[in-house]
C-alpha positions as CSV (number, residue, x, y, z in Angstrom):
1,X,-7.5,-109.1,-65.0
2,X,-8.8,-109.2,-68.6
3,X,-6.9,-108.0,-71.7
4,X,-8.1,-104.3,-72.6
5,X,-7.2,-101.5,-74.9
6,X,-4.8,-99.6,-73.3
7,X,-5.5,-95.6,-73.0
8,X,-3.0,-93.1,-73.0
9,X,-2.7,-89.5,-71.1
10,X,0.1,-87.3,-70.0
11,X,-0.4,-87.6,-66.5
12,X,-1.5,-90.7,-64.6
13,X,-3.0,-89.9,-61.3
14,X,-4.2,-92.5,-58.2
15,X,-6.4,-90.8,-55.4
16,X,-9.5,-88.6,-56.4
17,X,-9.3,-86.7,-53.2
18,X,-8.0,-83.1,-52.8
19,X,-4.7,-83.6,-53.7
20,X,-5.1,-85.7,-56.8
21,X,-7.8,-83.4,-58.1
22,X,-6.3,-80.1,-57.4
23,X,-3.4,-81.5,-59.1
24,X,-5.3,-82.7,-62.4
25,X,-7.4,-79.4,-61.9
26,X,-4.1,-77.0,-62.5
27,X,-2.7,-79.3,-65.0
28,X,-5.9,-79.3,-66.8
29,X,-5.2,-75.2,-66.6
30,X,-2.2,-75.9,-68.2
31,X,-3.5,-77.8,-71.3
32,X,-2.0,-80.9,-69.7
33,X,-4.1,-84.1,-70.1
34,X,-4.8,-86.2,-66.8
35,X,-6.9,-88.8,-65.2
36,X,-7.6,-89.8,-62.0
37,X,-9.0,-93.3,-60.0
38,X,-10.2,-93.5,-57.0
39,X,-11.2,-97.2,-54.6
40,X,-14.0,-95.2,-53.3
41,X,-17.2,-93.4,-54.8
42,X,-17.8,-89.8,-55.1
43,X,-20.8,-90.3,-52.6
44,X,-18.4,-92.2,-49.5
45,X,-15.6,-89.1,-49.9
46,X,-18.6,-86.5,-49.5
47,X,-19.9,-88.0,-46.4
48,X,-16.7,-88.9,-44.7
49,X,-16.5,-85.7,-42.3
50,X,-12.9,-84.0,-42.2
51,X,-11.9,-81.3,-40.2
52,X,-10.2,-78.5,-42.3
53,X,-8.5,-75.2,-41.2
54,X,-7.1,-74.0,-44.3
55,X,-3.9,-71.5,-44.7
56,X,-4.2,-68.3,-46.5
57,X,-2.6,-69.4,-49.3
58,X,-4.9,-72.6,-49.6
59,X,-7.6,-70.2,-49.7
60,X,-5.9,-68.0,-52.3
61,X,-5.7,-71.6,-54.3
62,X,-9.3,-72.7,-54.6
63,X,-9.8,-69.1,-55.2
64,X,-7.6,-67.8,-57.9
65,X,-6.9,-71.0,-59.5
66,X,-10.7,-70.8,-60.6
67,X,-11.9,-73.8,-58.4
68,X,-14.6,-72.0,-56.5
69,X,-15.1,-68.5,-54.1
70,X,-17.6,-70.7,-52.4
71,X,-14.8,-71.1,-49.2
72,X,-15.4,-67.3,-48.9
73,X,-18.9,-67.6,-48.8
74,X,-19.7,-70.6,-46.4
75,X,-16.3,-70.7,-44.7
76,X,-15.8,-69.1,-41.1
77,X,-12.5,-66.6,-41.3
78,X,-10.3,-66.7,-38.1
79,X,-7.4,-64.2,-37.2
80,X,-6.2,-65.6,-34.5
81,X,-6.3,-68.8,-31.7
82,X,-6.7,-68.9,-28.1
83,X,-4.1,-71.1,-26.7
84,X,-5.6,-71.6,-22.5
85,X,-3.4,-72.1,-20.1
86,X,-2.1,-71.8,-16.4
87,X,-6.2,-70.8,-15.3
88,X,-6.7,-68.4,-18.3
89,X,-6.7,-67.6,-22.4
90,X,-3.9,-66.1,-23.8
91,X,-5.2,-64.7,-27.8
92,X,-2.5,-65.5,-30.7
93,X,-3.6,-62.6,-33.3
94,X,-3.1,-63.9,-36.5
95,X,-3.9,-60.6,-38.4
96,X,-1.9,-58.1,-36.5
97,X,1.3,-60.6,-36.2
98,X,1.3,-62.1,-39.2
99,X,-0.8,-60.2,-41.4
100,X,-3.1,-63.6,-42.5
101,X,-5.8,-65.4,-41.3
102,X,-7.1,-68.8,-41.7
103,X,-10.9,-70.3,-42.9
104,X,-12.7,-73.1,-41.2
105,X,-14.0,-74.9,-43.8
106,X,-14.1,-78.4,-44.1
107,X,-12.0,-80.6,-46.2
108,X,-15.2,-82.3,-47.1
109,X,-16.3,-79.0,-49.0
110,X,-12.8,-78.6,-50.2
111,X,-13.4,-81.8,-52.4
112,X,-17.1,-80.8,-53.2
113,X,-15.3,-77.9,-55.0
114,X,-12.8,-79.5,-56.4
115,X,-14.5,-82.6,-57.5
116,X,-17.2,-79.8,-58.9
117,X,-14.5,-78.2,-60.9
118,X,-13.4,-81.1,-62.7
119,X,-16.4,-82.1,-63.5
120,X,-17.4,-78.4,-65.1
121,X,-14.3,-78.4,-67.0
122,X,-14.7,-81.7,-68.1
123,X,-12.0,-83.6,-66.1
124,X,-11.9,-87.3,-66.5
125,X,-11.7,-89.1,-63.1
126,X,-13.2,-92.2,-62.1
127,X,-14.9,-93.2,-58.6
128,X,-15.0,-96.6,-57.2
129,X,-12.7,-98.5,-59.1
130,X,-11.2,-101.8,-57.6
131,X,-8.0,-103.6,-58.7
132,X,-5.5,-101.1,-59.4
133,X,-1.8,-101.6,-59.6
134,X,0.9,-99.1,-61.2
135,X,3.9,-100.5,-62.9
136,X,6.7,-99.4,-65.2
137,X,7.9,-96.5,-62.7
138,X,11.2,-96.0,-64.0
139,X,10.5,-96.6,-68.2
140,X,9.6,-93.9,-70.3
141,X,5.4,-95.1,-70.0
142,X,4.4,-95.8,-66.3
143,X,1.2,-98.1,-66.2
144,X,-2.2,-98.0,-64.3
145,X,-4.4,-101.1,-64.5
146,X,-7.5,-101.1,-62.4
147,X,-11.5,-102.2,-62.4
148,X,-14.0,-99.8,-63.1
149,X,-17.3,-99.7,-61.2
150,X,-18.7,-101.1,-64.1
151,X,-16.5,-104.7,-63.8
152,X,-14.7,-103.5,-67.1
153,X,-10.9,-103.7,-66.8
154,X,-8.8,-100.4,-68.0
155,X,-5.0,-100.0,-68.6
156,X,-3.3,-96.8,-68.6
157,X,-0.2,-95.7,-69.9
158,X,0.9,-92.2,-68.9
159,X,4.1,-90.4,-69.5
160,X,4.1,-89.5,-65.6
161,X,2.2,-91.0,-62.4
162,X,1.4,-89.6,-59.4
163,X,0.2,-91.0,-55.8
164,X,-1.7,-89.1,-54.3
165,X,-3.6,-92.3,-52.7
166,X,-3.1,-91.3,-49.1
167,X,-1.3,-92.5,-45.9
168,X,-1.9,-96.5,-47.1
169,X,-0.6,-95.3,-50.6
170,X,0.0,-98.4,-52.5
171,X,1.9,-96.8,-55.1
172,X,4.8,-95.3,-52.3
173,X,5.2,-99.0,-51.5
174,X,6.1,-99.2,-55.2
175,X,9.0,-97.4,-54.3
176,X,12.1,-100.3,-53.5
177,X,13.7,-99.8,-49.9
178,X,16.9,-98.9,-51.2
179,X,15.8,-96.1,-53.3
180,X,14.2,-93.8,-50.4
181,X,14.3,-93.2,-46.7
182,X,11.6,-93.3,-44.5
183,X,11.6,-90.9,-41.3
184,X,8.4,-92.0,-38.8
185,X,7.3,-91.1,-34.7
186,X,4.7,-92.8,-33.2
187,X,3.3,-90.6,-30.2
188,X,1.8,-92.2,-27.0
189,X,-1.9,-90.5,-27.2
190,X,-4.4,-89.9,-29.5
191,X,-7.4,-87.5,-30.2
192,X,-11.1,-88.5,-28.8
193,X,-13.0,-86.7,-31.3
194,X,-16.5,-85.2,-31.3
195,X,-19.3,-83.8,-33.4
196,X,-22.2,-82.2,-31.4
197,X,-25.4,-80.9,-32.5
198,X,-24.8,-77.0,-30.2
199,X,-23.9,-73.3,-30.8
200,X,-20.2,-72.6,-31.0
201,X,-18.4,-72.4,-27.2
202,X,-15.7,-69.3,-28.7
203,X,-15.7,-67.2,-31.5
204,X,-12.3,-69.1,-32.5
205,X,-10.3,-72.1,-31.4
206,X,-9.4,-73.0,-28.4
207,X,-5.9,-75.0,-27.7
208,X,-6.3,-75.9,-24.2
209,X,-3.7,-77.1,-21.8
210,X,-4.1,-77.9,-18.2
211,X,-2.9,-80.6,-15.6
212,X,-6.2,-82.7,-17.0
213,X,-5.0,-82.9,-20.4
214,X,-5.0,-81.0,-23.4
215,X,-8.4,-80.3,-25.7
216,X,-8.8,-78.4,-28.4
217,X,-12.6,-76.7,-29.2
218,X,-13.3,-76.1,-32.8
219,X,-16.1,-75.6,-34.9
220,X,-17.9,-77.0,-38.3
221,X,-20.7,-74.4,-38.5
222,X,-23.1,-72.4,-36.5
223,X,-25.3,-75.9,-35.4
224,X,-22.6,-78.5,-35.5
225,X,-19.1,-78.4,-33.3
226,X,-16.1,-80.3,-33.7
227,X,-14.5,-81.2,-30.2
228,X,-11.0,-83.2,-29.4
229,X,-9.6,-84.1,-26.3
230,X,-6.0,-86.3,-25.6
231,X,-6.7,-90.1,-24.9
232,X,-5.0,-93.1,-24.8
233,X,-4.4,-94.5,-28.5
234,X,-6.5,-97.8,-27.3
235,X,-9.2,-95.9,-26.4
236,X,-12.6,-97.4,-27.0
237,X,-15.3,-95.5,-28.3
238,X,-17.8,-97.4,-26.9
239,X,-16.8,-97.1,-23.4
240,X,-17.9,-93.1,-23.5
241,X,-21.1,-92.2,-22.5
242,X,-22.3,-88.8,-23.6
243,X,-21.8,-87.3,-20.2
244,X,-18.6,-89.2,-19.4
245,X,-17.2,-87.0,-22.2
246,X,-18.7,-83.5,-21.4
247,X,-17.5,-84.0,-18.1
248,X,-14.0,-84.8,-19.1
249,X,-13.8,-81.6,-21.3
250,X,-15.9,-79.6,-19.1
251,X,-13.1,-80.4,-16.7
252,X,-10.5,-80.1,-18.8
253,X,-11.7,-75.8,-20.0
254,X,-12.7,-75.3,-16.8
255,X,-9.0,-75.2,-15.6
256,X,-8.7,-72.1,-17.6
257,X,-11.8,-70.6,-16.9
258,X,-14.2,-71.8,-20.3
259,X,-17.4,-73.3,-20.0
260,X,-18.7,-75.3,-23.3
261,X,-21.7,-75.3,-24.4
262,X,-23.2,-78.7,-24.6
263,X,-25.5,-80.5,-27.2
264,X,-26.4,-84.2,-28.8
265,X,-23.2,-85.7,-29.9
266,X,-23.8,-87.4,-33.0
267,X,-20.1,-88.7,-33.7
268,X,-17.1,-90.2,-31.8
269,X,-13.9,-91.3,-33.0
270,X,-10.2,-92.0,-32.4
271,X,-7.5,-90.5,-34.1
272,X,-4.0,-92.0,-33.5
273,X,-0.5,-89.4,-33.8
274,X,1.7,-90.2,-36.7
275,X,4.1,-88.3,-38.7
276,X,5.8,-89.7,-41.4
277,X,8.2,-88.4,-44.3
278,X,9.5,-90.7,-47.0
279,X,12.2,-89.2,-49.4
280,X,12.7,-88.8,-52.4
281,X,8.8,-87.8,-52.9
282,X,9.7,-89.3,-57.0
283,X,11.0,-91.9,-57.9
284,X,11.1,-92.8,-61.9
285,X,8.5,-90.8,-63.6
286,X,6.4,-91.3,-60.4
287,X,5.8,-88.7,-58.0
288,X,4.4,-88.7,-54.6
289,X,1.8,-86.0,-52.9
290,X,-0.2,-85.5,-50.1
291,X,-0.5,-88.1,-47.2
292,X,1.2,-90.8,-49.6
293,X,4.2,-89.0,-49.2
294,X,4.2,-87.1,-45.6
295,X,1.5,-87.4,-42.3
296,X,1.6,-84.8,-39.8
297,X,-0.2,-84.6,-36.4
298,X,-3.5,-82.7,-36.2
299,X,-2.7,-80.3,-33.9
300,X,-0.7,-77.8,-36.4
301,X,-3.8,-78.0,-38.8
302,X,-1.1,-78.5,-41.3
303,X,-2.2,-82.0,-43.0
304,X,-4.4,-80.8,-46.0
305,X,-2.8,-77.8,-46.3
306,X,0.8,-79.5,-47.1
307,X,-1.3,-81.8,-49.5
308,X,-2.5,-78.2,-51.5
309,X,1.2,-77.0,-51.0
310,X,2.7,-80.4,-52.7
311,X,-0.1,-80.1,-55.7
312,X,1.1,-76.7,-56.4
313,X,4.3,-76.9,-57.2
314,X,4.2,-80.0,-58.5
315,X,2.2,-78.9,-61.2
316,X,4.5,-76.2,-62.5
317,X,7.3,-79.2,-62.3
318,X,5.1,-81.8,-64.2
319,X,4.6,-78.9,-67.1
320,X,8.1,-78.6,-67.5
321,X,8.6,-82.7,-67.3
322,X,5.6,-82.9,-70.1
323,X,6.7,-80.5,-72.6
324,X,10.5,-81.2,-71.6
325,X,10.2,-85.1,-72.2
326,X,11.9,-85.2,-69.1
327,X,11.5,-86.5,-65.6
328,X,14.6,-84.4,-64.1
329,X,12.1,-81.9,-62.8
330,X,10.4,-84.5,-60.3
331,X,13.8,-84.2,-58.4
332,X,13.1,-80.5,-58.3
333,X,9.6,-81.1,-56.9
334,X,11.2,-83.2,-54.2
335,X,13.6,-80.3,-53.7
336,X,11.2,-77.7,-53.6
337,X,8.2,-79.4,-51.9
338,X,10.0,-81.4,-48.9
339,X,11.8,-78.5,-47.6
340,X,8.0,-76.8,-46.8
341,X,7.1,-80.9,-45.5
342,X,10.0,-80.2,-42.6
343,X,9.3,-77.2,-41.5
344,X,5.5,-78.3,-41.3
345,X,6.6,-81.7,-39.5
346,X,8.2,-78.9,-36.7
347,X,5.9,-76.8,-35.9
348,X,3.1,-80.1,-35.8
349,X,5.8,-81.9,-33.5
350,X,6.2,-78.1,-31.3
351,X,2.7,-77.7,-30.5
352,X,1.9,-81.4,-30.3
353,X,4.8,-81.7,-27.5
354,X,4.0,-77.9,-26.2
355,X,0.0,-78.6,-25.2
356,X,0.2,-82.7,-24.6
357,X,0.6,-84.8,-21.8
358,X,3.3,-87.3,-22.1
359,X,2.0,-91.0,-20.1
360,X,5.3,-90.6,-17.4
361,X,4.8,-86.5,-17.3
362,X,5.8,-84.8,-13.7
363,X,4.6,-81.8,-12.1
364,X,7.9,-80.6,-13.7
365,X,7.3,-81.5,-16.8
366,X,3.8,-79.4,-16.5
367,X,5.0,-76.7,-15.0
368,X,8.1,-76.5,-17.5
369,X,5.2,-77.0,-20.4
370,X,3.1,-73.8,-18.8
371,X,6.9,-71.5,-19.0
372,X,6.7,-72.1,-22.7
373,X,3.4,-71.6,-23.5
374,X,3.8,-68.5,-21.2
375,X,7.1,-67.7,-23.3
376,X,5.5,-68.0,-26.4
377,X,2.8,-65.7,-25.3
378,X,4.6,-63.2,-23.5
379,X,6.5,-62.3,-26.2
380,X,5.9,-60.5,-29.8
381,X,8.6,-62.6,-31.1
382,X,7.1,-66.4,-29.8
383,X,3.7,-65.0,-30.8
384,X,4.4,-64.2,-34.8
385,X,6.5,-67.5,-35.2
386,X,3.5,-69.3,-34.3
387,X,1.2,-66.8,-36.3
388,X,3.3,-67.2,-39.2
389,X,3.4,-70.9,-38.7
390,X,-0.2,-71.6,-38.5
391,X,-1.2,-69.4,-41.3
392,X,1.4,-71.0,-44.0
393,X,4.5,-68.2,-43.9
394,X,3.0,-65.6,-45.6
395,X,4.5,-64.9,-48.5
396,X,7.2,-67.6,-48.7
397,X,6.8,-70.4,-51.9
């Protein structure tokens, strides 16, 4: 790379997606300096669709933190879930359990705002960048080096980074072996994912288990559905006609008495089931957020929300690190932030194993499946764990 000038801020940030730019947003609140990179351009992140069910208190985020109301206006409020099972729908109230609700509203939008925000307030992060590597993690002035989109070459020296550069985060492979511990399940199935052009099939969603496999029925907006159902991980796309799929989750909601309604389907995909943790989420004056440092399976709806979580209090912790000097509060981040990581990483891992087929299941194991779900439903207790769950524990920090 050519010899440049180097620049210099406070905070150092790789990955311009809603992690990285809530976190410079809220430092940027705090009269903290910060800039963030990003591989791809503004344009790809806006048209790569993401699904997004967002807690209460990732609402409360965007919301009081000044980012935009705009997930009040245009996002869809749920209080509650079905979860369909043993020939029928059993409603998880979300308001009168747990005293919450959730917003659909996509993570697509969430970066719209965000990246909106930054902008207004005169945020400095760059899209499309190539070349980037960090260095000097554990001296008093970690390093970015990168490409801009303009083929000029940029060094930055920070007195704190942070990854937030997603599951194939190249700076958490900056991390050596010996200095953290990496926890990682692989499950045997995936998600077949849909988008279809048609009216929403339920007023909310729809976790649906039955001896044909599990599906889950969301929506985007009033025009345009979002649709899973379990597959093998190999899966081929290509291999699925349009009416092989609506007959496999016409099947699979007819067990429990749902009938979908049906339109163009104008996206398919296959989403593998990961979950990963690395600790320490710092090392030097690095820190990790997001998918960089923790994936989750979809089915908890927990993924972006833990990202928002992370940013949060990672932000009070980098203030005190900035006007400290010091990089002992990164440990506190760690602290703080990966107890909320495994209690996420539970809940993702109970519903996941609660609602999927496993490749070798019996009729026992199905049957034993339908006693929890009927467990959890059945009783005021099972019901506000999983209200409380899904919502984000009201009230906790």
């Amino acid at each position: 790379m050519p010899t440049c000038t180097p620049e210099r801020t406070q905070v150092g940030i790789v990955g311009a997606g809603p992690a990285g730019l809530m976190l410079s947003h809220l430092l940027g609140r705090a009269g903290i300096e910060s800039i963030v990179i990003d591989l791809r351009s503004r344009d790809e992140i806006e048209h790569t669709h993401r699904a997004g069910i967002l807690e209460q208190g990732s609402v409360d985020l965007l919301v009081d933190r000044g980012v935009s109301d705009r997930v009040h206006r245009d996002g869809y409020r749920h209080n509650g879930i079905e979860l369909a099972f043993g020939g029928s729908g059993h409603r998880i109230d979300f308001q009168g359990l747990a005293g919450a609700s959730t917003q659909l509203y996509p993570q697509t939008d969430v970066f719209i705002d965000l990246a909106n925000a930054r902008e207004r307030d005169g945020g400095d992060v760059r899209f499309a960048v190539t070349d980037v590597s960090v260095d000097g993690l554990t001296s008093d002035s970690p390093t970015i080096r990168f490409t801009d989109s303009n083929g000029a070459a940029h060094e930055i020296r920070a007195d704190f980074l942070v990854g937030a550069d997603g599951s194939r985060s190249l700076c958490r492979h900056q991390v050596p072996e010996a200095e953290c511990t990496q926890y990682f399940r692989e499950y045997p199935f995936a998600w077949f994912g849909i988008l279809t052009e048609a009216p929403p099939s339920a007023p909310e969603l729809i976790y649906n288990h039955s001896p044909y496999g599990f599906a889950l029925i969301s929506q985007r907006t009033s025009k345009l559905q979002r649709m899973y159902f379990q597959c093998d991980p190999g899966e081929n796309v290509d291999d699925w006609s349009d009416d092989r799929i609506w007959d496999q989750l016409q099947t699979r909601l007819g067990a429990n008495g749902y009938t979908l309604k049906e339109g163009p389907i104008t996206s398919k995909t296959v989403l593998p089931f990961r979950s990963f943790v690395q600790e320490p989420m710092h090392h030097g004056r690095m820190a990790l957020a997001g998918d960089a440092a923790h994936t989750v399976p979809p089915t908890g709806a927990k993924g972006l929300n833990l990202a928002l979580a992370d940013v949060r209090v990672l932000a009070e912790e980098l203030e005190r690190a900035v006007r400290s000097h010091d990089a002992a509060p990164l440990a506190t981040y760690t602290q703080r932030a990966v107890a909320r990581v495994w209690k996420s990483q539970h809940f993702s891992y109970w519903m996941t194993t609660m609602l999927h087929t496993l490749p070798d299941a019996s009729p026992f194991d199905t049957r034993r499946q339908e006693g929890e779900l009927a467990s959890v439903t059945g009783s005021v207790a099972g019901s506000t764990y999983l209200a409380e769950a899904y919502t984000g524990w009201p009230g906790s920090k």
